[in-house]
C-alpha angles and dihedrals in degrees: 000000000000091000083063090052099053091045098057089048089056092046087048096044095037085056094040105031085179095063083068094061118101141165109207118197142190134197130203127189138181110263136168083317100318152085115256107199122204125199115171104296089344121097121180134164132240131188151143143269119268079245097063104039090278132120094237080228099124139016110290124241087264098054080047093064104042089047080049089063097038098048087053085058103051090042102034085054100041090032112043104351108055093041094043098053093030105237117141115240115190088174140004124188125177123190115193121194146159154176113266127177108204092191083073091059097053090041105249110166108265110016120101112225088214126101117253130189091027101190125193119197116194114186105189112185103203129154089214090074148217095326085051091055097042084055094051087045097048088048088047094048085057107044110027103113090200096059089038094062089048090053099042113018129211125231097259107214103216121198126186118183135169109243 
């Protein structure tokens, strides 16, 4: 059934290129403490450790981006990628980490506030075997945009303004 479905996207889009476009956008407000964060219907907290000013209430931005780029993996896989290319999954898991240095974030001389040795696990259970997940993992290499922007970042226009 997914598969279908895929495949009518691809036939819709593929006529009205246009109906693919999108401009995702999230809000954050201050909030208790706290960052409320609004998607669409969607609404989630961050927040920061005790350590840093925060409440230590919700995942911190950080947690946020790496489960960013572990949740594209999980559903991009189960959802377009296994039913596209035909390979049976019966499990995913993805584990993101990386390296952060909180002294860059409270400005302390010396220490760099930005992520390094960002890792990704995937852990794809598939009784079509090893070749099937290299080719999964080949396709979702290509197209995660998650990942993508990790790999190849955009300019970020940044905008502060008083209210």
């Amino acid at each position: 059934m997914q598969a279908e479905i895929i495949d009518q996207t691809i036939a819709a889009w593929t006529a009205e290129p246009d109906q693919a476009r999108s401009t995702p956008s999230v809000t954050a407000r201050s909030e208790n403490g706290q960052a409320a964060v609004t998607a669409g219907p969607f609404t989630w907290r961050t927040d920061l450790p005790t350590s840093l000013g925060g409440t230590n209430q919700a995942p911190s931005p950080t947690a946020l981006l790496l489960s960013a780029l572990a949740g594209c993996a999980v559903v991009l896989v189960q959802d377009i990628l296994a039913p596209q290319l035909g390979i049976r999954v019966e499990a995913i898991e993805a584990t993101a980490r990386c390296h952060a240095d909180g002294r860059g974030l409270v400005g302390i001389d010396g220490a760099e506030p930005d992520f390094a040795d960002i890792t990704l696990e995937v852990v794809v259970k598939s009784p079509d075997g090893e070749s099937a997940v290299a080719e999964i993992a080949r396709a979702w290499e290509e197209r995660c945009p998650i990942y993508l922007a990790l790999q190849k970042p955009n300019d970020v226009a940044v905008h502060f303004q008083s209210a």
